[in-house]
C-alpha positions in Angstrom: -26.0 -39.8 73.3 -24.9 -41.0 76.7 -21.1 -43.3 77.5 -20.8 -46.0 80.1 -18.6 -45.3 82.8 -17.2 -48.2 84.8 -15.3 -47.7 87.9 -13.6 -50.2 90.1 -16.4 -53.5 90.4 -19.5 -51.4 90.3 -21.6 -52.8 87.3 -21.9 -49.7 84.6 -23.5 -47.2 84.5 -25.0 -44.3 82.5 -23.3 -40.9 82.6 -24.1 -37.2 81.2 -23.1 -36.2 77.8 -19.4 -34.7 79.0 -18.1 -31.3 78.4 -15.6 -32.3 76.1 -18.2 -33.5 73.6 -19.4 -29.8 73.6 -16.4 -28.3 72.9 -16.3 -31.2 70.2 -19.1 -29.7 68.4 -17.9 -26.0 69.2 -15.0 -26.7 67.8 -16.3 -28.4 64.7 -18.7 -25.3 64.4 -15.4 -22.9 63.8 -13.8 -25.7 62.2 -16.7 -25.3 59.6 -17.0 -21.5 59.1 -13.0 -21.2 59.0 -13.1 -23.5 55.8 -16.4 -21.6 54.3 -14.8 -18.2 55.4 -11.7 -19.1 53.4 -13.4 -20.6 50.1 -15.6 -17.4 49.8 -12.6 -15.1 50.6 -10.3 -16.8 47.8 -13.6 -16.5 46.0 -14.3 -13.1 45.9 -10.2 -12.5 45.3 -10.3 -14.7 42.2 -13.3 -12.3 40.6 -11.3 -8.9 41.6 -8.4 -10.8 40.1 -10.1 -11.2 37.1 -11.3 -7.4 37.0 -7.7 -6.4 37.7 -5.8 -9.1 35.4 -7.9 -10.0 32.7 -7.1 -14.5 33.5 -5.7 -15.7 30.2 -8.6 -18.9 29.0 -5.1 -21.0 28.0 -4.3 -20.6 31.5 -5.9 -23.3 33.1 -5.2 -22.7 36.7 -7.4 -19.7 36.8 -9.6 -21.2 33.9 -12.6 -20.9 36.9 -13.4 -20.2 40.2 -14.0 -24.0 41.2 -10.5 -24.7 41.2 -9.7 -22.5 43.7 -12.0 -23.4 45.7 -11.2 -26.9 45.9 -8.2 -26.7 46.5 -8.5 -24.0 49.5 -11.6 -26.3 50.8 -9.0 -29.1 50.7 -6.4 -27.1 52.3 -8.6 -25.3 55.0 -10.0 -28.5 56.2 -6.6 -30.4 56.4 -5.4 -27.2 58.9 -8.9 -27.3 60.6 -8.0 -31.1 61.3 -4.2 -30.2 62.0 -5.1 -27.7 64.7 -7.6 -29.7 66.8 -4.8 -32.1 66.7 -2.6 -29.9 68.3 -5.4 -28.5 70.7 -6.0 -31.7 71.8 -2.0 -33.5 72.0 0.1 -30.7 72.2 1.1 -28.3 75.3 1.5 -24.7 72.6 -0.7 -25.7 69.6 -0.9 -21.6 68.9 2.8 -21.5 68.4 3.1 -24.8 66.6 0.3 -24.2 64.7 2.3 -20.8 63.5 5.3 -22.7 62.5 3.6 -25.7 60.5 1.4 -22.7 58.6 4.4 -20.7 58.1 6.7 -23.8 56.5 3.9 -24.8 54.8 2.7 -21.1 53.1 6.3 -21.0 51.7 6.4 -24.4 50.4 2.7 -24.2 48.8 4.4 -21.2 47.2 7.1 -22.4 45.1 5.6 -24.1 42.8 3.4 -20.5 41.9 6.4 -18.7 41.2 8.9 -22.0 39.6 6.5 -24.1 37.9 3.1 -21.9 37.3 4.8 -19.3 35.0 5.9 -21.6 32.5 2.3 -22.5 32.0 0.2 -21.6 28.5 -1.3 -18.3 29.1 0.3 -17.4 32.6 1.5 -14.3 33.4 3.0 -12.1 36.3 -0.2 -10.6 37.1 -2.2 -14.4 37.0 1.0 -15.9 39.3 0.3 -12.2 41.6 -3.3 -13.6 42.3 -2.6 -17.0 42.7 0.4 -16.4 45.5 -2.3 -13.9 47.0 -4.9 -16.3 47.1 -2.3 -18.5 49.6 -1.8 -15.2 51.6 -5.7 -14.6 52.1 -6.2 -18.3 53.1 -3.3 -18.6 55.3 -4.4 -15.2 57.0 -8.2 -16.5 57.5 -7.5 -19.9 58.5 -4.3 -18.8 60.9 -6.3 -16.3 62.0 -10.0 -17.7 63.1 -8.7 -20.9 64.4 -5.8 -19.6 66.5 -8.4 -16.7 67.4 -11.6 -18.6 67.7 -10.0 -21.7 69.2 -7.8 -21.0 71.8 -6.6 -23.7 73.7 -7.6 -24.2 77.4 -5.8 -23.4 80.2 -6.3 -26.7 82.1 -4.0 -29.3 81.0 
């Protein structure tokens, strides 16, 4: 797909697909694998949960796998989304990027250990795996994107 470029009173014309439309898609590319990287490693922790904890079936947070991976899908794409915002507007998305993760790991976390234990069937260990489940996400999305992403020098 091509853009028209007018300059000054010359009549438009057709220019090359620019570079920014391939970092674009590069970007989208790790955009994509940080969220699938993210689901399957909450995945895989909610079945060693299970082996470790033995999930309660009244507790419905951990009734199934779905759930958490809904809800890290949901969260992995809003920070996929967050980031290339900041790559794009900001002059230190890395260290802004740190800050917004780190205000919003701890606030994601409260209601695990206020609310979640006063839910039919929790336990300590089921509210363990949950709060770890925020650490593994926040560690693979932090980490590819900040990693995988880095912002370009010129600005």
């Amino acid at each position: 797909m091509s853009s028209i470029v007018v300059s000054g009173s010359v009549a438009p014309s057709i220019a090359a697909p620019s570079a920014s439309r391939k970092v674009g898609r590069e970007y989208a590319r790790i955009g994509a694998l940080t969220v699938l990287a993210a689901v399957l490693a909450n995945v895989l922790v909610y079945f060693l949960g299970d082996l470790v904890v033995r999930y309660d079936s009244d507790f419905l947070v951990l009734n199934n796998p779905s759930g958490v991976a809904l809800f890290t899908f949901v969260a992995a794409t809003v920070a996929v989304l967050l980031y290339g915002g900041l790559l794009r507007f900001t002059a230190n998305p890395v260290r802004l990027f740190y800050a917004i993760s780190a205000i919003v790991f701890v606030v994601a976390t409260i209601p695990d250990l206020t609310y979640i234990p006063s839910q039919d069937g929790a336990s300590n260990g089921q509210t363990a795996i949950l709060v770890l489940t925020h650490i593994v996400a926040a560690a693979v999305i932090v980490r590819m994107l900040t990693t995988l992403a880095r912002p370009s020098r010129a600005r």
